[in-house]
N, C-alpha and C positions, 0 to 999 in steps of 0.2 A: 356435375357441371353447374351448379349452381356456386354461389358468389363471388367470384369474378377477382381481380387482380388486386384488391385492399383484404382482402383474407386467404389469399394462396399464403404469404407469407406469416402466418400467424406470432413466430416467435420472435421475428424479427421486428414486428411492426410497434410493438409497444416499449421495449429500449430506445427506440428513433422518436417515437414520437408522445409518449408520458414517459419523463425520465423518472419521475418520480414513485413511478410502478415496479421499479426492481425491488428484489425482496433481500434483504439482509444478504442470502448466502450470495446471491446473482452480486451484489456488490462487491464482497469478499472473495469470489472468484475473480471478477474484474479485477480488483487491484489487484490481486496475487499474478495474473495475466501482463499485467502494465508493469510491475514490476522486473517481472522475468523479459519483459520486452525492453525493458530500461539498460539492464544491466546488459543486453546484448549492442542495443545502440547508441546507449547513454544521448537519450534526445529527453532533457529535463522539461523540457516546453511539452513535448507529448503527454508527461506526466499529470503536468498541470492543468494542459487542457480536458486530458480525459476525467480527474478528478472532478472539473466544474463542471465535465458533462452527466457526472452522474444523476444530479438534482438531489442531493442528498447530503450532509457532511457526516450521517449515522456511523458510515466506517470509514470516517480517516483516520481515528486511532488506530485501525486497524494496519493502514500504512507503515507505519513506525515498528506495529509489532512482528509483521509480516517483513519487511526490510531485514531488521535482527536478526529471525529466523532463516530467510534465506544466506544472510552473510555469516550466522553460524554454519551452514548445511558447506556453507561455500566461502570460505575464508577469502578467497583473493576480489571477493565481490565488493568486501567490508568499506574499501576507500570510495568509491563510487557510490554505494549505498549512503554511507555517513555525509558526504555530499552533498546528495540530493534530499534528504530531508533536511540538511542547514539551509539548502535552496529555497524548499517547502515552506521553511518558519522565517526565512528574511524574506520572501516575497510577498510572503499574507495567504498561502493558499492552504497551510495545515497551523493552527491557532496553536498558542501555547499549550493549553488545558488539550488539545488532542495528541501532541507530540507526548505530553504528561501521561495522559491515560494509556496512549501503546506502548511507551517502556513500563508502566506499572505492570501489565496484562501482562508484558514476558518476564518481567522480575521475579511474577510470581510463581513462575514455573522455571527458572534460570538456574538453582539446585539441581531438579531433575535433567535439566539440558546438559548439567556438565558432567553429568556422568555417561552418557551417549555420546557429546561433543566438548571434549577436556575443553577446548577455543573459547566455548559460551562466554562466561565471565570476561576475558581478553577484548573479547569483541563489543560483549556489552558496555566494557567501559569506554571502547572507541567511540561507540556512538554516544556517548552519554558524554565525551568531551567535546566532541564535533556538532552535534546534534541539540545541545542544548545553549551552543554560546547566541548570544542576540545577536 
């Protein structure tokens, strides 16, 4: 019975109120989260906001490469995905240098993708024409 309604909720109270306190994977779950929330409502603005809520931009590359990913897993996902990160880099909310670093991060593993998912390559070049125009 001791501490009272600012520590009943302990896991929730530090994402709400030090954004800056998530830790890597807590981030990488989050996008992967918003993501898969995306591609159900495709609400680009959701995206964007919950990104500037993280207090972080550690893993937006992570965005890019996790996008790929899922639009390998899910091939009809690919147009909406490549979309929304052209959205991402015409609006200012994912930097060039970080759309850069999540396709390198899946490049480097994009051999082994195409042997589990022949699509990989197919898909990675979609994003890589959609995703990288200014």
């Amino acid at each position: 019975a001791h501490g009272g309604r600012g520590q009943a909720a302990p896991a929730a109270a530090p994402a709400a109120g030090r954004k800056a306190t998530l830790t890597r994977e807590q981030m990488e779950k989050r996008v992967a989260s918003t993501l898969e929330e995306f591609v159900e409502l495709q609400d680009m603005a959701e995206v964007a906001a919950t990104l500037s809520e993280m207090g972080s931009r550690e893993c937006f590359a992570a965005v890019v490469s996790k996008a790929l990913e899922m639009a390998c897993d899910t091939p009809k996902h690919t147009g909406s995905l490549t979309k929304l990160i052209a959205q991402l880099s015409k609006d200012g909310t994912l930097a060039s240098k970080e759309i850069e670093e999540g396709y390198t991060f899946f490049m480097e593993f994009l051999e082994d993708s195409a042997i589990d998912i022949p699509a990989s390559p197919k898909v990675a070049a979609e994003f890589v024409a959609h995703g990288l125009t200014p």
